[in-house]
C-alpha positions as CSV (number, residue, x, y, z in Angstrom):
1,X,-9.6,2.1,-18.5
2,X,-6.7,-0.3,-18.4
3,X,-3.2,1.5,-16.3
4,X,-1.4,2.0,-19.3
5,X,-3.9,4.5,-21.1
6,X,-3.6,6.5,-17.9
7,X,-2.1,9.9,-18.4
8,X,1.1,10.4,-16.3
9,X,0.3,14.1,-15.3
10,X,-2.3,13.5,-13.2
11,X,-4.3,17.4,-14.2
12,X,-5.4,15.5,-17.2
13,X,-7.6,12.8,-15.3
14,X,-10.7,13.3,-13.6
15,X,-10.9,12.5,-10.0
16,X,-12.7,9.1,-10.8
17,X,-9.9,8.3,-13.2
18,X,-6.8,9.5,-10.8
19,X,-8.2,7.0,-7.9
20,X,-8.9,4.3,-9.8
21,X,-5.2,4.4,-11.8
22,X,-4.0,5.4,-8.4
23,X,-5.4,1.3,-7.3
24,X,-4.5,-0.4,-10.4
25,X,-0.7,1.2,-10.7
26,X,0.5,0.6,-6.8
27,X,-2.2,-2.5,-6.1
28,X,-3.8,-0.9,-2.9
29,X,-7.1,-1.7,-1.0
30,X,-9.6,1.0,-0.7
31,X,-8.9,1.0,3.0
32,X,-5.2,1.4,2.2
33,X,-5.7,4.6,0.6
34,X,-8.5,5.9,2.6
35,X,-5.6,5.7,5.4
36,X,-3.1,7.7,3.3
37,X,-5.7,10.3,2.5
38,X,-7.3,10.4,6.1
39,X,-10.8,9.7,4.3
40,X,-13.2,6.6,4.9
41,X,-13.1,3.5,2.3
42,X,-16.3,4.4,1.2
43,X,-15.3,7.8,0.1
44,X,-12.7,6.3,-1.8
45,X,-15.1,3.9,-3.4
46,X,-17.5,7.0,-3.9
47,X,-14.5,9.4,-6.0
48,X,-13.7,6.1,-7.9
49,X,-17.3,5.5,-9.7
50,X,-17.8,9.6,-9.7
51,X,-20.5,9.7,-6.8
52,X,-18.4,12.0,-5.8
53,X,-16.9,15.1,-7.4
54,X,-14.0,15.0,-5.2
55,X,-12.5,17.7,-6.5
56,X,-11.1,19.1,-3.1
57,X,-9.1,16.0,-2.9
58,X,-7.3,16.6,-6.0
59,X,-3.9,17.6,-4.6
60,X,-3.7,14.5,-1.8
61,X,-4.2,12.3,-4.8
62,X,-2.1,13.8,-7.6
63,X,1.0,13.3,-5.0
64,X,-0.2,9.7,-4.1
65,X,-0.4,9.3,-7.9
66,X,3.1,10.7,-8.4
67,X,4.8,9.4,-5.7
68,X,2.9,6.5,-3.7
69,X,2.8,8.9,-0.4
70,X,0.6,11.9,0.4
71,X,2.2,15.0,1.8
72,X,-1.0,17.5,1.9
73,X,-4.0,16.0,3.8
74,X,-7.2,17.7,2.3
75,X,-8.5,20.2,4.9
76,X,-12.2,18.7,6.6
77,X,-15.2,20.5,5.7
78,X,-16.5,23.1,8.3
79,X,-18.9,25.6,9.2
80,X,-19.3,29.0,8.5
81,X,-18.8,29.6,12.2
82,X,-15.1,27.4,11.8
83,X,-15.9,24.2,13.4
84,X,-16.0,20.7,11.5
85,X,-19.0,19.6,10.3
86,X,-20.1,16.4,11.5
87,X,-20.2,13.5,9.0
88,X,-22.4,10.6,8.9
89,X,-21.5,7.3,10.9
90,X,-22.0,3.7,9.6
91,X,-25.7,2.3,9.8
92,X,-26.4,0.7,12.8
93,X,-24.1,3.6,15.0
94,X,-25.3,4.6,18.2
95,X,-25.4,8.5,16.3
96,X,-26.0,9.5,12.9
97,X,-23.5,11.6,13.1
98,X,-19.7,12.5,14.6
99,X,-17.3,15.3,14.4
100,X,-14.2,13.8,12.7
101,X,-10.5,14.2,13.3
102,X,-8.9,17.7,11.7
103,X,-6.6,16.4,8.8
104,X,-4.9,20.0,8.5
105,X,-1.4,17.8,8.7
106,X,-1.2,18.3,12.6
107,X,1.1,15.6,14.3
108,X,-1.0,14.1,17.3
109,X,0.6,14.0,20.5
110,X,1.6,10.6,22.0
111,X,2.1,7.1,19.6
112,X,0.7,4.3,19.1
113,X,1.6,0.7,20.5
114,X,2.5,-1.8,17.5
115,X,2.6,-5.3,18.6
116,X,3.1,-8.3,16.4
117,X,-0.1,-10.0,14.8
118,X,-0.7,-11.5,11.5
119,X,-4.0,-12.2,9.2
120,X,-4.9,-14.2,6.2
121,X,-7.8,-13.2,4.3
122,X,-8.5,-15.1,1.0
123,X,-10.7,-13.3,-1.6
124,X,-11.4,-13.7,-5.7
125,X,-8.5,-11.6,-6.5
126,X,-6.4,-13.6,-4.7
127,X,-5.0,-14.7,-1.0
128,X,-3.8,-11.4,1.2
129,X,-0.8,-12.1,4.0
130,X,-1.2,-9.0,6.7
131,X,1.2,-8.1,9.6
132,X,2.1,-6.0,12.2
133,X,4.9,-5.1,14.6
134,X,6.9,-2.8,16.6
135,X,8.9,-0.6,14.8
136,X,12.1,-1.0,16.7
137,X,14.1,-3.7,14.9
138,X,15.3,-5.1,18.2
139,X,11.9,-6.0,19.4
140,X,11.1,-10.0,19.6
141,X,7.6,-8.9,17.8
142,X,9.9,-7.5,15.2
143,X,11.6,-10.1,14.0
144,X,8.8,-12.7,14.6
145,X,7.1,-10.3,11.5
146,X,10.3,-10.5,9.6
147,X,10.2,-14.4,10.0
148,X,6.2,-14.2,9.2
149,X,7.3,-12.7,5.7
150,X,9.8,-15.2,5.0
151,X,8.4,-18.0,5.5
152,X,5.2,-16.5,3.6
153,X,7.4,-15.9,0.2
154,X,8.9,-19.9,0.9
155,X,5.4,-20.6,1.2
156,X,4.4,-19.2,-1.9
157,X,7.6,-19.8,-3.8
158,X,7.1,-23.4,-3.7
159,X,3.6,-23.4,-5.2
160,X,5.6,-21.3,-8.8
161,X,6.2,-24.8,-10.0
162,X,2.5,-25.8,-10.2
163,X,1.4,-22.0,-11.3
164,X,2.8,-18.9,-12.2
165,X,2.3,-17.1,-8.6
166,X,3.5,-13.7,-8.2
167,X,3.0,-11.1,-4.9
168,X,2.7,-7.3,-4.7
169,X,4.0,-6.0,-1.2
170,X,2.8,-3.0,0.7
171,X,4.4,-1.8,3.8
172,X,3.3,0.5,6.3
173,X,6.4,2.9,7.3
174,X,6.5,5.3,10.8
175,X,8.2,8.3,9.9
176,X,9.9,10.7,13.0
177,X,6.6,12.4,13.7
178,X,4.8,9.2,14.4
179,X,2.7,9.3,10.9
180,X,1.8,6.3,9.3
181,X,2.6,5.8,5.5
182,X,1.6,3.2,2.9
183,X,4.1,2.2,0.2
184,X,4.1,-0.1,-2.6
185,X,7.3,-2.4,-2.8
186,X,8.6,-3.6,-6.6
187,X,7.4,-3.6,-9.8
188,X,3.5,-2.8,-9.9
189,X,2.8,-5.9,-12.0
190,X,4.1,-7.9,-9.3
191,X,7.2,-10.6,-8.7
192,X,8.2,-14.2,-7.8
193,X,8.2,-14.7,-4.3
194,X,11.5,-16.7,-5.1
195,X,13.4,-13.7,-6.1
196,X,12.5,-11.3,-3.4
197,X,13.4,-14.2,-0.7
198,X,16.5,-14.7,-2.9
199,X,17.4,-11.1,-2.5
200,X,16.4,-11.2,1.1
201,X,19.3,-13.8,2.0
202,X,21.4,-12.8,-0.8
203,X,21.9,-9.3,-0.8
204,X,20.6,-7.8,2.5
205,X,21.7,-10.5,5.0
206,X,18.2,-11.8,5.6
207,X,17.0,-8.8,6.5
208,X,13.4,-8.0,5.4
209,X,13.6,-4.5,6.3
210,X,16.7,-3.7,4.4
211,X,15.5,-5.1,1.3
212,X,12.0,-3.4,1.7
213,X,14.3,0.1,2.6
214,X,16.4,-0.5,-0.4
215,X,13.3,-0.5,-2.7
216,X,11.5,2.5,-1.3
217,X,15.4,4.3,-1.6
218,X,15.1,3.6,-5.4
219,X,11.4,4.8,-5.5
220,X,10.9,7.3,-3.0
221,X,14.3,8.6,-2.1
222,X,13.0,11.5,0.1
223,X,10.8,9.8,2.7
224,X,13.5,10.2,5.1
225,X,14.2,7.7,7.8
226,X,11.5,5.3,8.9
227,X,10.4,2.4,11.0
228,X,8.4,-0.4,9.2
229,X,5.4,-1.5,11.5
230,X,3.4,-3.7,9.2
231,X,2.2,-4.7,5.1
232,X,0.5,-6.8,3.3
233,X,1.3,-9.8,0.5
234,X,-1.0,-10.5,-2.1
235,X,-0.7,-13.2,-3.6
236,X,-2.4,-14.0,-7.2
237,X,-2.1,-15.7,-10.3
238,X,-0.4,-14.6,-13.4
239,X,-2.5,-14.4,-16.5
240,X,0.8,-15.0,-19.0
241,X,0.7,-18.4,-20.6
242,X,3.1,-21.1,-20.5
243,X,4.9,-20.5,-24.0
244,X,4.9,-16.6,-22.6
245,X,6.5,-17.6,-19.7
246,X,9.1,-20.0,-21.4
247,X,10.0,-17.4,-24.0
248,X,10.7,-14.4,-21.1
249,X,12.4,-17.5,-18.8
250,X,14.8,-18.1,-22.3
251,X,15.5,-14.2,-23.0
252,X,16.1,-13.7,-19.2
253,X,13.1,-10.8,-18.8
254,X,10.9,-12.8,-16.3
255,X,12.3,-11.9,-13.4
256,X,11.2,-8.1,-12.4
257,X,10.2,-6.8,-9.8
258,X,12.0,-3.2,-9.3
259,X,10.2,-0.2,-11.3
């Protein structure tokens, strides 16, 4: 089923069909919203073709549906005498079994240590751009990653004259409680890497984070104040045709990226 025949109130989708319009609207990876729901990739895979009835997880991905973050993590399984029950580890694992983390929304104690790295990883849907860094906007690592994103939409943005390119961005936010949070930046169809560097330098100083905070404001207005520690460009080709893209260039409509 194609994102457009997907209902917008998400009761009236099974749990296969919420997770996989939940990946085609906001262009996430299975691992990406295995993090948001504190679940394994797999599992995600395993709701999406209906292994799984995955009905328990209904609530975690009606708000991811709605709003691109979860704000109830689905309660583990347990025991009847209260503990978590173990789940099974990869093949290969050392046990065939662990106990996992409780995701009954408790803050852990201490945070973690971002540092600045970047990946490239190119695939058939395209070429993915990865990066991380510390939070605080002061930090060298910081704006190394702010360069790093730059100089990946100039990279990109110089390749629109041979081939309609376009990106979808994803950036991983730190809220005040230390939790991590996934969101999808612009329009979920994508944009020219040209315009969002445009914007970049034009209207937020050159600031990556500002433009990336002014998009989530527009979107998700109450996630509060946040620390961006990482995300992810993909980069991928358009399947409009040349006359397609001559006729939007002429009535001014190529250009969108905002929802």
């Amino acid at each position: 089923m194609s994102p457009e025949h997907y209902s917008r109130n998400p009761d009236d989708l099974s749990i296969a069909d919420l997770t996989q319009a939940i990946k085609s609207s906001y262009g996430m990876t299975w691992q990406q919203m295995g993090e948001q729901l504190g679940r394994s990739e797999k599992m995600m895979r395993k709701l999406a073709s209906g292994q799984s009835s995955g009905e328990q997880y209904r609530r975690s991905l009606s708000e991811l549906y709605t709003s691109g973050q979860v704000r109830t993590l689905t309660p583990r399984a347990r025991t009847k005498a209260g503990t978590l029950r173990p789940v099974r580890t990869k093949a290969g694992s050392e046990s065939k079994s662990v106990v996992p983390a409780d995701t009954r929304g408790k803050v852990a104690k201490g945070r973690k240590r971002y540092r600045y790295t970047t990946d490239t990883r190119n695939t058939s849907a395209g070429r993915f751009y990865s990066w991380s860094a510390p939070g605080n906007p002061k930090a060298p690592g910081h704006k190394k990653a702010e360069d790093h994103v730059k100089s990946t939409f100039t990279k990109i943005g110089r390749s629109q004259a041979r081939s309609d390119k376009r990106v979808k961005v994803s950036v991983k936010m730190l809220d005040s409680h230390g939790k991590e949070h996934i969101f999808s930046v612009g329009s979920k169809s994508g944009f020219h890497a040209s315009d969002a560097l445009s914007d970049i330098r034009t209207d937020h100083g050159g600031s990556v984070e500002g433009w990336v905070r002014s998009n989530l404001d527009h979107v998700y207005s109450e996630a509060g104040p946040m620390q961006m520690v990482g995300g992810e460009i993909h980069e991928f080709d358009a399947t409009r045709t040349k006359a397609e893209r001559q006729a939007q260039d002429k009535a001014g409509t190529r250009r969108r990226w905002r929802r």
